[in-house]
C-alpha positions, 0 to 999 in steps of 0.5 A, a space after each residue: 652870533 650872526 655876522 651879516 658881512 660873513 653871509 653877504 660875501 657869497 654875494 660879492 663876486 657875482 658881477 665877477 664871474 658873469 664877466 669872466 664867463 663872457 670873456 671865456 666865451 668870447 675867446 672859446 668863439 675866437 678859438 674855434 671859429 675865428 670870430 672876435 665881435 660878437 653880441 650874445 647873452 646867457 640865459 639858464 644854460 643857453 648862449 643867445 646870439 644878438 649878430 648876422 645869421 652869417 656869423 650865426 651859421 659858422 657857430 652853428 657849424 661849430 656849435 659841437 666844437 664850442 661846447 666841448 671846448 666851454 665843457 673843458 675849458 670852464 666847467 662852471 658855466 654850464 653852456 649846454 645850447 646855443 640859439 
């Protein structure tokens, strides 16, 4: 018989792992860059960033380091740009 909690449970840590994710990133950014506030959003692999265009230039500046960094240290997340 099908059990409707079973198929619903896939469903249950998706606010989770959108949370783990901007944390991954937000220290990926600290690490690199040395930048500890930042506003960003994550759309269909690419990582918006909501700040200053000076804080925008130092990422841009590291943007290949950044992705390396996500690549290795979370491959899940699948950051492949930064705009």
């Amino acid at each position: 018989m099908f059990n409707i909690a079973e198929f619903l449970q896939k469903y249950a840590n998706l606010e989770g792992d959108s949370t783990f994710q901007e944390q991954i990133i937000k220290k990926t950014l600290k690490d690199v860059c040395n930048i500890e506030k930042i506003d960003f959003e994550v759309k269909k692999g690419t990582l918006y960033l909501k700040t200053n265009p000076l804080v925008k230039s130092i990422i841009f500046m590291n943007k290949e380091k950044i992705i390396n960094y996500l690549k290795q240290n979370f491959p899940k997340g699948r950051i492949s740009n930064i705009r």
